[in-house]
C-alpha positions in Angstrom: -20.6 -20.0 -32.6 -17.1 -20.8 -31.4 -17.9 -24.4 -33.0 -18.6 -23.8 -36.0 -15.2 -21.5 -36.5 -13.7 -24.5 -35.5 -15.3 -26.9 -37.8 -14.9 -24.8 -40.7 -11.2 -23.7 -39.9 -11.0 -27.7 -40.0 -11.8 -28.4 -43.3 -9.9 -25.6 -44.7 -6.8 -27.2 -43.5 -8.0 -30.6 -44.2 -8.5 -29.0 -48.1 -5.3 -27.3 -48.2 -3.4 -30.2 -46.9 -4.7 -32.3 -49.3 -4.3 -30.1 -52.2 -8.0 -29.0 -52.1 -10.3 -29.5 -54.8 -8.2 -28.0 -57.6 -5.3 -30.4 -56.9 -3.8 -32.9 -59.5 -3.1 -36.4 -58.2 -3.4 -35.2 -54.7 -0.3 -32.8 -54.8 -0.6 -31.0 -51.2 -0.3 -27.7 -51.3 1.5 -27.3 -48.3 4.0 -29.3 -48.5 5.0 -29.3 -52.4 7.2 -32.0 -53.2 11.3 -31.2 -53.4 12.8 -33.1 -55.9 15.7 -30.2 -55.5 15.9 -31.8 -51.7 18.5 -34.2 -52.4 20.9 -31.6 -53.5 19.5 -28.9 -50.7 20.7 -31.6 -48.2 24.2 -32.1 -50.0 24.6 -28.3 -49.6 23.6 -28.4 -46.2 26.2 -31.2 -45.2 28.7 -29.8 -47.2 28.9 -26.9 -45.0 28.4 -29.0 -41.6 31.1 -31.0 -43.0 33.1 -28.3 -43.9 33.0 -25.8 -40.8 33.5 -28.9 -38.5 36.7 -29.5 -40.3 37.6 -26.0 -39.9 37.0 -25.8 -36.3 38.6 -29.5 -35.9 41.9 -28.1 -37.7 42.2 -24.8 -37.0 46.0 -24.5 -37.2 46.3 -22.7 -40.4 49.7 -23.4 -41.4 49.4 -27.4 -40.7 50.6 -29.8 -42.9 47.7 -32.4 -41.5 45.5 -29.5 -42.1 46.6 -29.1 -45.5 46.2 -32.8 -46.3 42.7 -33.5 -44.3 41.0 -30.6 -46.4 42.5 -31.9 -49.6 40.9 -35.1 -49.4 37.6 -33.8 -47.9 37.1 -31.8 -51.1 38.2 -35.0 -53.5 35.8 -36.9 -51.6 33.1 -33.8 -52.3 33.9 -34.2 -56.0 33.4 -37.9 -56.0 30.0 -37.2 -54.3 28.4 -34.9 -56.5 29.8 -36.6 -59.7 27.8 -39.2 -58.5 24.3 -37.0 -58.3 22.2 -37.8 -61.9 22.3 -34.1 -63.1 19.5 -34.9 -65.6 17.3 -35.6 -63.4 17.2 -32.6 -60.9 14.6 -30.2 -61.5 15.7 -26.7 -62.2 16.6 -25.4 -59.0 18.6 -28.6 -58.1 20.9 -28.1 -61.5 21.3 -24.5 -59.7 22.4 -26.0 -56.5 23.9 -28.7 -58.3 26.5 -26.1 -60.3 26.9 -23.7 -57.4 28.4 -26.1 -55.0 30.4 -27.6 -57.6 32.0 -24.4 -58.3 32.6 -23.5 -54.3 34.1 -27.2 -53.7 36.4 -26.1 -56.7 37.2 -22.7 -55.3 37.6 -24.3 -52.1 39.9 -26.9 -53.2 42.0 -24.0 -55.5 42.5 -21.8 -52.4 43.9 -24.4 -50.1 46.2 -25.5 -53.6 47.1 -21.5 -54.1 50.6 -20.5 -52.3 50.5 -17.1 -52.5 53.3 -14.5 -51.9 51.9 -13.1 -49.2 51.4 -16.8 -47.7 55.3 -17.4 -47.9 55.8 -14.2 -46.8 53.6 -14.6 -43.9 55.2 -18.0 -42.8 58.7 -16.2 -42.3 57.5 -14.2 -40.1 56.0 -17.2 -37.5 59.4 -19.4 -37.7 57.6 -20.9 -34.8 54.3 -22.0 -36.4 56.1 -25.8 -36.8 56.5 -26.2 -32.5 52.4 -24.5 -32.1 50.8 -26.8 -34.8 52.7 -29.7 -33.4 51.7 -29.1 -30.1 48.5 -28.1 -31.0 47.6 -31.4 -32.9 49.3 -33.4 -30.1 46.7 -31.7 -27.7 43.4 -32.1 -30.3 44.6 -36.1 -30.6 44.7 -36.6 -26.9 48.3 -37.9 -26.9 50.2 -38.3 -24.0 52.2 -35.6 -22.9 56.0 -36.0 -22.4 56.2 -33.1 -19.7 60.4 -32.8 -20.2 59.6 -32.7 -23.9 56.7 -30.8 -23.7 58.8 -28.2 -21.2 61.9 -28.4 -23.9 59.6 -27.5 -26.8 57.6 -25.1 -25.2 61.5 -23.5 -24.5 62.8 -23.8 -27.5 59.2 -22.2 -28.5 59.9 -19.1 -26.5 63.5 -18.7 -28.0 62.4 -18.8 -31.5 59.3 -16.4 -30.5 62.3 -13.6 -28.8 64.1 -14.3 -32.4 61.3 -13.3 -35.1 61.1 -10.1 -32.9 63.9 -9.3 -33.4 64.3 -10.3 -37.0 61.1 -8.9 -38.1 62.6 -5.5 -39.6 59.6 -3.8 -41.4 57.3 -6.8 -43.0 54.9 -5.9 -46.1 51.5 -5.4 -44.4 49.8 -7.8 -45.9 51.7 -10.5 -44.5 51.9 -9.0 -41.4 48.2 -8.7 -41.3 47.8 -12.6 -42.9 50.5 -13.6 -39.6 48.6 -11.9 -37.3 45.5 -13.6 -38.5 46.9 -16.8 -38.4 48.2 -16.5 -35.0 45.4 -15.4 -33.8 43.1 -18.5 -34.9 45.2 -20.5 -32.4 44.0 -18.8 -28.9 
C-alpha cells in the first residue's frame, strides 16, 4: 500500500513540476518564471548596500558620511536608469518606480539641512573631535597616543563647555542631539 502512495505522490510532483498536462510550452507551475527578478534583486541590494553603508558610517554628523552616501545614491540612479523599463512586466515597473522614488527621497534627506539639524549641531560643539576619531578608528589608522591623549582632552573640555552653554534647547533638537550621540556608542 505504502508503495503505491509513493508512486502516485511521484507523479503528481513530476506533473506539477512540469506544468502538468494543462501547461503551455512547458511553463512549470511551481516555479513560474520572474521576469520582475531582475528588479526584485536590485531592491534587495539596494538595501544590503544601503544598511551596510549605514552601519559602516554611522557618525551622523560626518562630512565623509555625508559625501560616501551622496555618491552611493548617484551611483543608484545611474543603475536603474540603466534598467529597460519597457520591458519589465507589471510588477517590475512597480518595483521599478518605487525604488526610484526611495533613492530620491533618500538622496533629498541627506541634501535637506533642516533647522532643527543646525540647531542640533550647536549643541554637540564636539561632534568634529568624535567623528574624527571615530573614522580614524573604523580606517585602522595608526594611533598617535600624545595626539590621541590631546584630543581626547581637548574632547572633554569642549564636552564640560556645551553643559554649561546649553541654556534651555528647543526639544526637537535636543531630542535629534541626543539621537545622534547616541548612534556613536
Amino acid at each position: 500500500m505504502t508503495t503505491r502512495w509513493v508512486a502516485i505522490a511521484a507523479v503528481v510532483a513530476g506533473a506539477l513540476s512540469c506544468g502538468g498536462p494543462g501547461a503551455r510550452g512547458g511553463v512549470a507551475l511551481l516555479a513560474p518564471p520572474r521576469a520582475s527578478g531582475d528588479m526584485i534583486s536590485l531592491v534587495e541590494r539596494y538595501q544590503a548596500d544601503r544598511a551596510a553603508l549605514e552601519r559602516a558610517h554611522n557618525a551622523p554628523f560626518s562630512d565623509r558620511r555625508r559625501e560616501r552616501l551622496s555618491k552611493f545614491y548617484a551611483d543608484w540612479e545611474r543603475t536603474l536608469a540603466a534598467v529597460d523599463f519597457g520591458t519589465l512586466i507589471q510588477d517590475g515597473k512597480v518595483d521599478y518606480l518605487l525604488l526610484k522614488n526611495q533613492i530620491r527621497h533618500d538622496r533629498e534627506a541627506l541634501d535637506r539641512k533642516s533647522n532643527v539639524d543646525e540647531a542640533a549641531r550647536a549643541l554637540l560643539p564636539f561632534s568634529g573631535i568624535v567623528t574624527e576619531l571615530e573614522e580614524k578608528r573604523r580606517a585602522f589608522e595608526a594611533v598617535d597616543s600624545e595626539q590621541a591623549a590631546g584630543r581626547l582632552v581637548e574632547l572633554a573640555r569642549k564636552v564640560k563647555e556645551a553643559r554649561k552653554d546649553v541654556g534651555s534647547p528647543d526639544r526637537p533638537a535636543a531630542h535629534r542631539a541626543a539621537e545622534w550621540t547616541d548612534r556613536l556608542r
